[in-house]
C-alpha positions in Angstrom: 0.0 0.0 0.0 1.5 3.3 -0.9 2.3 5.7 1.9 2.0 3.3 4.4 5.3 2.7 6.4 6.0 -0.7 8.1 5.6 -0.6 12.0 9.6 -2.4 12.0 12.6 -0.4 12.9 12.7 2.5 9.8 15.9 3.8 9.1 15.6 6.6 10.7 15.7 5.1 14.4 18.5 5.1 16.5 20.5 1.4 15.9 22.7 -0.3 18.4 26.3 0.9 17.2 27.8 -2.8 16.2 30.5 -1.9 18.9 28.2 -2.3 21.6 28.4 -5.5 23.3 26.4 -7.4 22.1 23.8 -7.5 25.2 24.5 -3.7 25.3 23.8 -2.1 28.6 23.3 -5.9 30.2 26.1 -6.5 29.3 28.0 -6.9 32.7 24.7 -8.7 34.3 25.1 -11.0 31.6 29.0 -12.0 32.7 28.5 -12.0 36.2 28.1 -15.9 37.4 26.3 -14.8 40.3 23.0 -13.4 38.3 20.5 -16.0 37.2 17.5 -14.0 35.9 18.0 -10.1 34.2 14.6 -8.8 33.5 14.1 -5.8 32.0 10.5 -4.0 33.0 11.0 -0.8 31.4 14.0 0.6 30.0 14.6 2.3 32.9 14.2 -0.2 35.5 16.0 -3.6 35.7 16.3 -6.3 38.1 18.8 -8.6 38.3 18.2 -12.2 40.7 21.4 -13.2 42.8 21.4 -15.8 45.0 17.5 -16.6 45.5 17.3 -12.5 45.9 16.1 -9.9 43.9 18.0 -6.4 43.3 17.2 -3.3 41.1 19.6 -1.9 38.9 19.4 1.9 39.1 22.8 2.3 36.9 21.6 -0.3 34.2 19.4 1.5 32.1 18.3 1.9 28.2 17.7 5.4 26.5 14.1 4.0 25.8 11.5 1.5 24.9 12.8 1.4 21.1 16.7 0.0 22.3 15.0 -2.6 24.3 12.9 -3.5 21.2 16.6 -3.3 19.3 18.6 -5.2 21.5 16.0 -7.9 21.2 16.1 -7.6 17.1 20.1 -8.1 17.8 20.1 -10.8 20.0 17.2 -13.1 18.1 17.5 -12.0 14.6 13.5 -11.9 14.8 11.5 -8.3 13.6 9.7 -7.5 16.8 7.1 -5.2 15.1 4.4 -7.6 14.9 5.1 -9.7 17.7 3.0 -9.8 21.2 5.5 -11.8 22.7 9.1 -13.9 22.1 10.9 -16.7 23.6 13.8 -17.5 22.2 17.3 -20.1 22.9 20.3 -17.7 23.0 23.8 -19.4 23.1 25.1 -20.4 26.4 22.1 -22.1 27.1 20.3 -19.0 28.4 16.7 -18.1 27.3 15.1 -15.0 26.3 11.3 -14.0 26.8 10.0 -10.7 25.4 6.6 -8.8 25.5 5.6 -6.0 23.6 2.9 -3.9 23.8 0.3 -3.9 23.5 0.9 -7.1 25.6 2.7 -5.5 28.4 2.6 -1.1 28.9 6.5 -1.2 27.5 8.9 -3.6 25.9 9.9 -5.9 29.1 12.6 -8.6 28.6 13.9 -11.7 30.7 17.0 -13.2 30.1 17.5 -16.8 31.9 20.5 -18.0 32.7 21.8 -21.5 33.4 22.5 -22.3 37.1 26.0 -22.5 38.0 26.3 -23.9 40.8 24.0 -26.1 43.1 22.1 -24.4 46.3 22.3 -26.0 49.7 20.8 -26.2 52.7 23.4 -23.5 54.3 22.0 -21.0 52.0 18.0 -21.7 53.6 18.5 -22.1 57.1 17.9 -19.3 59.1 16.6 -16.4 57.4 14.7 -18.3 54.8 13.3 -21.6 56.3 13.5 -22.8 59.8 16.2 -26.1 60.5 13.0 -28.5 61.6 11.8 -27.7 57.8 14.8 -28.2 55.9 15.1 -31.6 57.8 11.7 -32.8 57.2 11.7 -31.6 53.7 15.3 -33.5 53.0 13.7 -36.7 54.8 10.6 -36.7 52.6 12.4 -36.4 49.3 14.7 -39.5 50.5 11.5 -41.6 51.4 10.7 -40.6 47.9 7.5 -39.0 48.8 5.7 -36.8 46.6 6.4 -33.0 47.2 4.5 -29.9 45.5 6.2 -26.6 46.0 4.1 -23.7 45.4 4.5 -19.7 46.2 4.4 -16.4 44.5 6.4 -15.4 41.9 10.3 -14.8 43.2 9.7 -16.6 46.3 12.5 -19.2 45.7 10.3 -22.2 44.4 13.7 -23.2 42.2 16.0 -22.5 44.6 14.7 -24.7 46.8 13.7 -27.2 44.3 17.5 -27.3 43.4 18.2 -28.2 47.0 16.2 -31.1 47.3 16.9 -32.3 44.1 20.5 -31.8 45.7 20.0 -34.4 48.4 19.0 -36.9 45.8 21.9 -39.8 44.6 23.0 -39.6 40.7 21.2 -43.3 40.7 17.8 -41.9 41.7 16.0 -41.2 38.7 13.9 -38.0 38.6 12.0 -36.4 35.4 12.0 -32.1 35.4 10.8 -29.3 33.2 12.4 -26.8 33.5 11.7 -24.3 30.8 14.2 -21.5 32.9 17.1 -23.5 32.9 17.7 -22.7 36.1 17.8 -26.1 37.9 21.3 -27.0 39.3 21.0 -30.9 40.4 19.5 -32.3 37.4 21.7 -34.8 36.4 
């Protein structure tokens, strides 16, 4: 149709200079072992997940909406224009989910990383779960008894998932989804 522009990127737009890196102002998030989930909820206002705990980022930021829409172009390949929502395999066996609006008010991206390093009980006790818990928990899974873990959002369902799957021998066999990749113990 004449006059009628695409709604991708036009040339005009401002484009990620190729010297960026290539998860732009992520970038560092991205290289730290310690962070396991980077999610983006506006472009100017990004959390990172360390250790079962949830930061904000007030230094990380993006000019606006249209460089998080970019930096997802970059990193998938995909034209975003059209799209409600993306997930997409990224190398290093991390995963990226994106919505656009009119999904979600702005352009909000998660990046999952894959778990470096198995939880333990050490990192629960106390603060997070009570001893008598943790124990009862651990002998249930060994008894090979069925356990549901439920909570909110960001309440450290995984984290603790990883733990018990942590108690387990290699022998025992044990069937996961894990669309995250954020289980530790799977073996």
């Amino acid at each position: 149709m004449a006059g009628v522009s695409s709604p991708s990127v036009r040339s005009e737009d401002p484009v990620m200079p190729a010297s960026d890196p290539p998860f732009g102002p992520l970038q560092s998030l991205v290289d730290d072992p310690t962070s396991q989930i980077i999610r983006v909820n506006r472009y100017n206002h990004v959390l990172v997940r360390r250790g079962g705990r949830q930061e904000e980022m007030p230094d990380v930021r993006f000019p606006d909406d249209l460089s998080v829409r970019l930096l997802v172009e970059r990193l998938t390949g995909r034209q975003t224009a059209t799209l409600g929502d993306l997930v997409h395999p990224l190398p290093g066996d991390m995963l990226l989910v994106a919505y656009f609006p009119p999904l979600s008010a702005h352009v909000t991206v998660s990046l999952f990383k894959p778990a470096t390093k198995a939880e333990h009980w050490d990192e629960l006790i106390g603060d997070v779960l009570p001893e008598q818990a943790a124990k009862e928990l651990a002998a249930a899974v060994q008894r090979g008894a069925t356990v549901m873990i439920v909570g909110p959002p960001d309440s450290g369902k995984k984290t603790l998932l990883n733990v018990l799957l942590g108690t387990l021998s290699a022998a025992e066999p044990v069937a996961v989804i894990d669309e995250s990749r954020s289980l530790t113990a799977v073996q």
